[in-house]
N, C-alpha and C positions, 0 to 999 in steps of 0.2 A: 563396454563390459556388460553382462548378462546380470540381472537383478539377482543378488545374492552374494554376489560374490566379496570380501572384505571392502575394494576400495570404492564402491558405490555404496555400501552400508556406511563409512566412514564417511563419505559425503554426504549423504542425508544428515546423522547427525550432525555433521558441522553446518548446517543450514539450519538446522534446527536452532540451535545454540544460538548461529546468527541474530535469525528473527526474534526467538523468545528469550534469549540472553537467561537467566536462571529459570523463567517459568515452562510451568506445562509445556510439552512436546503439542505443536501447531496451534501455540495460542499465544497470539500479538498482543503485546501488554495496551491493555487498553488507555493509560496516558501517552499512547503515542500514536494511536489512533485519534484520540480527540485533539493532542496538538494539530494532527497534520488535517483535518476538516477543518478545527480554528484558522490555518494559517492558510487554507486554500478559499476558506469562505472573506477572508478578510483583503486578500489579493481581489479576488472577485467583487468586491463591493467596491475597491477602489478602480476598477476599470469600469465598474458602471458611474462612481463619482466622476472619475476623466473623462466619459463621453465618450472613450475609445470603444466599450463595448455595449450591447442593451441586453439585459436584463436575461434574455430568452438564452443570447449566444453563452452569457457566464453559466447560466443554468444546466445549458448542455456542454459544456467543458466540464464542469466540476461530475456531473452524469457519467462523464467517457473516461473522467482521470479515476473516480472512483472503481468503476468495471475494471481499467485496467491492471489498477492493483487486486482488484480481489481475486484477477484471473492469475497475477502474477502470483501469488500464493499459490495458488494450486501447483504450479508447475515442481516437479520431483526434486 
């Protein structure tokens, strides 16, 4: 469907609402932002405790999951 039309207007908003649930229109509420850093940083620290991973590799996982999602936001 061509931008304008009702059911792509209808769909932005409902992404909208998704992400920000009652806030501002493209603004992620920020305790769910710091849960998901706490809970990606604390996985991360446990695969450097295991030995499974060293320090540089969680560094650039946590690097690449973060770009992912901020790139995933942009998307319409």
């Amino acid at each position: 469907m061509p931008r304008g039309e009702p059911g792509v207007e209808a769909l932005g908003a409902f992404r909208r609402r998704r992400l920000c649930g009652s806030g501002p229109a493209g603004a992620v509420p920020a305790v769910g932002v710091a849960l998901a850093l706490l809970l990606a940083s604390a996985t991360g620290w446990s695969r450097v405790k295991l030995g499974d991973h060293t320090p540089t590799q969680v560094l650039a996982g946590h690097i690449a999951g973060c770009l992912t999602f901020a790139a995933a936001l942009l998307l319409p």
